[in-house]
C-alpha positions in Angstrom: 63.0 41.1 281.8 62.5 43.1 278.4 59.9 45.3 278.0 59.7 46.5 273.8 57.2 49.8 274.8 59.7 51.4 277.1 61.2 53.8 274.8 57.4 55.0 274.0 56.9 55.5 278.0 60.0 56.6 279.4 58.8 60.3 279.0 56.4 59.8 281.6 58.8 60.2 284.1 58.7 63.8 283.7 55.1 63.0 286.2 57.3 62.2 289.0 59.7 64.4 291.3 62.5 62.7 293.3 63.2 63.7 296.9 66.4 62.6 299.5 64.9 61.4 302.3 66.9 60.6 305.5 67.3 57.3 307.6 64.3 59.0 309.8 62.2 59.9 307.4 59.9 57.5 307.5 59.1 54.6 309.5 57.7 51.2 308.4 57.4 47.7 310.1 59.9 45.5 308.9 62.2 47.7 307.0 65.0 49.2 307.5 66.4 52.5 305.2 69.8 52.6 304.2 72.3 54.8 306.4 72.6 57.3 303.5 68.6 57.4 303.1 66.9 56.7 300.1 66.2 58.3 297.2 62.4 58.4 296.2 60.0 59.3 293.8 56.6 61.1 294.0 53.8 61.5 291.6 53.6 65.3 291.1 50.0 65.6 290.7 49.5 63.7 294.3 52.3 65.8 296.0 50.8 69.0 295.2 47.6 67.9 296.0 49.1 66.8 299.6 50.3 70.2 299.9 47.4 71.7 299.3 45.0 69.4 301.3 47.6 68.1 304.6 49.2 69.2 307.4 53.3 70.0 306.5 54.2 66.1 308.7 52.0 64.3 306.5 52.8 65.6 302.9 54.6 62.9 302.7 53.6 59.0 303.4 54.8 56.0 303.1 51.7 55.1 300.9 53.0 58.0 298.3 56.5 56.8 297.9 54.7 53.4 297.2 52.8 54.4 294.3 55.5 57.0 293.2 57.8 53.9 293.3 55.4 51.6 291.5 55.0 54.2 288.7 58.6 54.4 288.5 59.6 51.3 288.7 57.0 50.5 285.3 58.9 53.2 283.5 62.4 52.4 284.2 62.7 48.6 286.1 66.6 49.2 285.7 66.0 52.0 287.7 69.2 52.3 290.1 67.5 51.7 293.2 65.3 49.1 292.5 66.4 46.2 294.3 65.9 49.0 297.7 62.3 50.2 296.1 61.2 46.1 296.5 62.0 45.3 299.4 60.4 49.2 300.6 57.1 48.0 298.8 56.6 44.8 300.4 57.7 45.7 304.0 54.6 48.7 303.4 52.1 46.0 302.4 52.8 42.2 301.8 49.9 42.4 299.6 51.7 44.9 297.1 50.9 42.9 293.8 47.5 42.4 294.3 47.3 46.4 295.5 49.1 47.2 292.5 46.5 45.1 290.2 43.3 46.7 292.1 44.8 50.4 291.0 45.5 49.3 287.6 42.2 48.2 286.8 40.7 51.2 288.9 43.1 53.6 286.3 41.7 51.4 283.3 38.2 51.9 284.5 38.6 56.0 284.4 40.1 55.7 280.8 43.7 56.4 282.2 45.2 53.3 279.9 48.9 54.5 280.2 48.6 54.8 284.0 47.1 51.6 284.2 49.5 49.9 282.1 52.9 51.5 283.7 51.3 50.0 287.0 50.5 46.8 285.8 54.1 46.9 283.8 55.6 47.4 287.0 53.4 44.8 288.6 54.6 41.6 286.1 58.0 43.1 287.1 57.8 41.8 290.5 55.8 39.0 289.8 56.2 37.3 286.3 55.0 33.8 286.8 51.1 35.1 288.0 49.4 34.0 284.7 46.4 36.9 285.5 48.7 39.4 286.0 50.4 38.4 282.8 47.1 38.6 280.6 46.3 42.1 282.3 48.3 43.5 281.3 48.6 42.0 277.6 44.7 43.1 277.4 45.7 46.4 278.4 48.4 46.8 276.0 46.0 45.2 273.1 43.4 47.8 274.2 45.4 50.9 274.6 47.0 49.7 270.8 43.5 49.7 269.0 42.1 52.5 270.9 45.0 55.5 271.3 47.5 54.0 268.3 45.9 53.9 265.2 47.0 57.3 264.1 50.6 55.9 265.0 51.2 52.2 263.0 54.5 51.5 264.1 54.3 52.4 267.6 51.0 50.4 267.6 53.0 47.9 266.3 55.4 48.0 269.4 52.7 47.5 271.5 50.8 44.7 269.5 54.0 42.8 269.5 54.6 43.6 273.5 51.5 41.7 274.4 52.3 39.2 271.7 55.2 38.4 273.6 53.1 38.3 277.4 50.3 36.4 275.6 52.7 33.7 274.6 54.3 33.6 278.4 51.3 33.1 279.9 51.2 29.4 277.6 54.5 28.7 278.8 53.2 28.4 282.5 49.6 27.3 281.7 48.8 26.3 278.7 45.3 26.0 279.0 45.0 29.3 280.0 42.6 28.9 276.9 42.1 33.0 276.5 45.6 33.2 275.6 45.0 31.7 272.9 41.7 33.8 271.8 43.6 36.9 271.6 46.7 35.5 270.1 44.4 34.8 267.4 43.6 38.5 266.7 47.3 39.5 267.0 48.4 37.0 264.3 45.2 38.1 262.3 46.3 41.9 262.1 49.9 40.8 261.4 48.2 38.7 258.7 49.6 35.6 259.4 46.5 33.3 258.8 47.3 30.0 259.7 48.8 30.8 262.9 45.8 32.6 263.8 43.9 29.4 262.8 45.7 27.1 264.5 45.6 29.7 268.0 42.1 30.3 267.4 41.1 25.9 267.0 43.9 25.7 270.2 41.0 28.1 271.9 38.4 26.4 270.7 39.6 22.9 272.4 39.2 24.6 275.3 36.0 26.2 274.8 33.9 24.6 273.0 30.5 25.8 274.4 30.6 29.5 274.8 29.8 32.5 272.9 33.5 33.0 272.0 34.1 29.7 270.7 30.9 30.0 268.5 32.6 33.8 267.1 35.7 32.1 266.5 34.3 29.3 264.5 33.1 32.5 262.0 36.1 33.6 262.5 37.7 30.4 261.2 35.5 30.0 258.1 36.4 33.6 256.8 39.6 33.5 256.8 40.1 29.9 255.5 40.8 31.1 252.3 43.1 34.1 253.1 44.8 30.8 255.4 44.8 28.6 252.4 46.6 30.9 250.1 49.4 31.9 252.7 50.0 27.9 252.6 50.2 27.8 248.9 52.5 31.3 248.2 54.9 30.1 250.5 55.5 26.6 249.1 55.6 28.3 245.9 58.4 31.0 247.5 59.9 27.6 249.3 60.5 26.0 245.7 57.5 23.3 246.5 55.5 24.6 243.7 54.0 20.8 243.7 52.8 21.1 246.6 51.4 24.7 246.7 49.8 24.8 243.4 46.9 22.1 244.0 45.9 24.9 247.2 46.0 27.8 244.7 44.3 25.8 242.2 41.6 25.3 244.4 40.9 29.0 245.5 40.8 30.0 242.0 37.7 28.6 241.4 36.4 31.3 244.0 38.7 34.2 243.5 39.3 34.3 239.5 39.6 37.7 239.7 42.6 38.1 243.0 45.7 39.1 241.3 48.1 38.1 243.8 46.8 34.8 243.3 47.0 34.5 239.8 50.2 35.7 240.0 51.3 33.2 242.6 50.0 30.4 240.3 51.8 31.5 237.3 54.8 31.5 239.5 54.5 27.8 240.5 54.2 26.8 236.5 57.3 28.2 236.1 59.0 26.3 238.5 57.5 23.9 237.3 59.1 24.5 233.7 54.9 24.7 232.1 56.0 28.4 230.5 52.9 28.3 228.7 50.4 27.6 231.8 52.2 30.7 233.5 52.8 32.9 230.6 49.0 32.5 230.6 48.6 33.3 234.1 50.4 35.9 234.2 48.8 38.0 231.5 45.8 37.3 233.2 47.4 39.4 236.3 48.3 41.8 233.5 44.6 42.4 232.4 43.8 42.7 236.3 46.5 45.0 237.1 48.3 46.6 234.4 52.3 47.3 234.2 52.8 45.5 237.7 56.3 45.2 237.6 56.9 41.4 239.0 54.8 39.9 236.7 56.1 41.9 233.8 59.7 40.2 235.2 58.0 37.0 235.0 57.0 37.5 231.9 60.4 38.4 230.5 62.2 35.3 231.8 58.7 33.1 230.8 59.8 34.2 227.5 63.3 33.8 227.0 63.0 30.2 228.6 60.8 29.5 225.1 63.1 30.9 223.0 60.9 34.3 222.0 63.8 36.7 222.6 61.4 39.4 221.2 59.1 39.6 223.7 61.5 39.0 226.7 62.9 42.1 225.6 60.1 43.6 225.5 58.8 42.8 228.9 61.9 43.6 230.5 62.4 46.9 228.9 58.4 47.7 229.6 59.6 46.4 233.3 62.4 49.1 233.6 60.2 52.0 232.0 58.0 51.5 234.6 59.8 50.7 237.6 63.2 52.6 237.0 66.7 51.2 236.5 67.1 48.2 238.7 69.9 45.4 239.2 67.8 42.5 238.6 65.7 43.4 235.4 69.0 44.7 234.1 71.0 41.5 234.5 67.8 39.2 232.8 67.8 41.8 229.8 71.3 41.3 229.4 71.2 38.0 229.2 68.4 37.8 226.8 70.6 39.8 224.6 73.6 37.4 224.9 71.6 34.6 223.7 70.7 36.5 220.7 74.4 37.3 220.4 73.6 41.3 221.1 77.0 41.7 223.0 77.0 45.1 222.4 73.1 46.6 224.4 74.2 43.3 226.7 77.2 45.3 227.8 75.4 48.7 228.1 73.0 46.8 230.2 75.6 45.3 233.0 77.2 49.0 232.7 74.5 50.5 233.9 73.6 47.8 236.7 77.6 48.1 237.9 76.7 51.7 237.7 73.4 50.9 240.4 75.7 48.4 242.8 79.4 48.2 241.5 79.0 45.1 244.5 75.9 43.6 242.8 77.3 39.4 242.7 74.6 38.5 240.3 76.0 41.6 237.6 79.7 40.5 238.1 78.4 37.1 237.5 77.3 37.7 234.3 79.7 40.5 233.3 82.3 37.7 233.4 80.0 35.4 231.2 79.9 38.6 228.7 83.5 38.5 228.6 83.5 35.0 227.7 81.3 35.5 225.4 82.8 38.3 223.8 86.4 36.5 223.3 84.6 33.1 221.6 83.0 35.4 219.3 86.6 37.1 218.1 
């Protein structure tokens, strides 16, 4: 089994010290340690605590290799001796997993959320197909994210996406485990991805459909519709379905005249659709919303030259790399404008300067060769 936060907890095992115990050691009902002994590990803080507070033959007990083992084994599950640790853990108590759970939420209750969560990671270790165990320790993950992350995105991120991934497990087993799918909802939410967290959140509500939560997620629902609606319509448009993602866009401008990204989306569609004028106009309505963004100034440009006003391509492309720099792209359009107006010689100095960018660039070497072409008809 994966586990994406392990790199972010692996430090941890600087809380634990290892000691060789021999074949005598210890003794527990139903297990046997190897000939060599075994190798175990001890939480440092409960050792030295021991020391203080025990006689010298009971410093060490079979219930502190346990937990030392549990905490290890939720660190580092390819941990060499793992396969020995198991079979240690349930010959101490048959009951191990439902030990293990008690002192995770017991660490979560005193505010220890890494604790809690190494012990509950080591927990779905041994037992992946135990659906509460599962969601545990995804709320745990969720929790420690939002609380102890925020000043740390893209390790909150890892974490986020870890209980994403337990979340969705828990569905394969049950899938009416129906507060899977309320907290899937949130994760898709802050990843903005609308629609899924729609659809999770309506999966929730099928379930549910006379609690407190299902009446939150029916406001939940209605606010986002919009933000839902528009991520169908951009990515039909960015699909090449602009038929069938302008009649959503359409519809949310009525209530969002003034959302740029919208506007811009719909004067993308009209130019797929070949309606230059529709999306020149929506387009310098993005302009008069957020002035020089550099897309739309692109979209502009090609808007242009596809209605034959060379003028103002050129000038939208050169406003375009003014403002965001040399670039491979804008280049290659402002080149071509200039070969339709038979300006060989600023076409050239154009793809010069793109070759210069990415001498690899296909789209520059494509029309490099079309200059050439060009250049030899005209002799």
């Amino acid at each position: 089994m994966k586990f994406l936060i392990e790199p972010y907890i692996r430090k941890r095992t600087e809380d634990l010290l290892f000691l060789q115990l021999n074949k005598e050691a210890i003794s527990v009902k139903n297990y046997e340690m190897p000939t060599e002994g075994l190798f175990v590990p001890l939480l440092t803080t409960e050792l030295a605590e021991n020391i203080k507070t025990k006689d010298e033959n009971k410093v060490i007990t079979a219930n502190a290799i346990v937990r030392g083992i549990i905490y290890l084994l939720g660190i580092d599950p390819q941990f060499k001796h793992k396969d020995e640790y198991v079979k240690f853990l349930y010959a101490v108590n048959p009951e191990i997993e439902d030990y293990i759970n008690f002192e995770a939420i017991k660490f979560a209750d005193q505010g220890k959320m890494i604790e809690s969560i190494i012990f509950l990671k080591a927990l779905v270790l041994l037992n992946n197909k135990n659906v509460y165990y599962l969601f545990n320790y995804s709320l745990n993950l969720i929790q420690y994210a939002e609380d102890s992350l925020k000043a740390k995105p893209k390790v909150q991120v890892v974490f986020r996406k870890e209980a994403k991934v337990f979340l969705e497990m828990i569905l394969d087993i049950d899938e009416s485990f129906s507060l899977a799918y309320y907290h899937l909802g949130f994760l898709y939410l802050y990843n903005k991805e609308f629609n899924k967290a729609k659809l999770f959140w309506e999966k929730y509500r099928s379930y549910e459909e006379d609690t407190d939560l299902a009446m939150e997620v029916s406001h939940l629902i209605l606010e986002i519709e919009d933000n839902a609606l528009y991520e169908r319509g951009y990515e039909a448009i960015l699909g090449g379905r602009a038929e069938e993602g302008l009649p959503l866009l359409l519809e949310l401008e009525e209530r969002s005249t003034n959302w740029w990204n919208l506007l811009f989306f719909i004067g993308l569609g009209y130019r797929q659709l070949g309606q230059y004028t529709d999306a020149i106009s929506y387009f310098n309505k993005v302009m008069e919303i957020e002035e020089n963004q550099l897309d739309t100034l692109s979209e502009l440009g090609l808007c242009y030259g596809a209605t034959g006003n060379y003028g103002k391509a050129v000038e939208c492309f050169e406003m375009a790399l003014n403002i965001g720099g040399e670039n491979n792209e804008i280049l290659c359009n402002l080149a071509m404008v200039y070969m339709e107006v038979a300006d060989y010689t600023k076409a050239k100095k154009c793809l010069e300067h793109s070759l210069a960018i990415n001498p690899q660039d296909e789209i520059t070497q494509a029309c490099n060769k079309q200059l050439k072409m060009l250049m030899e008809n005209s002799r």
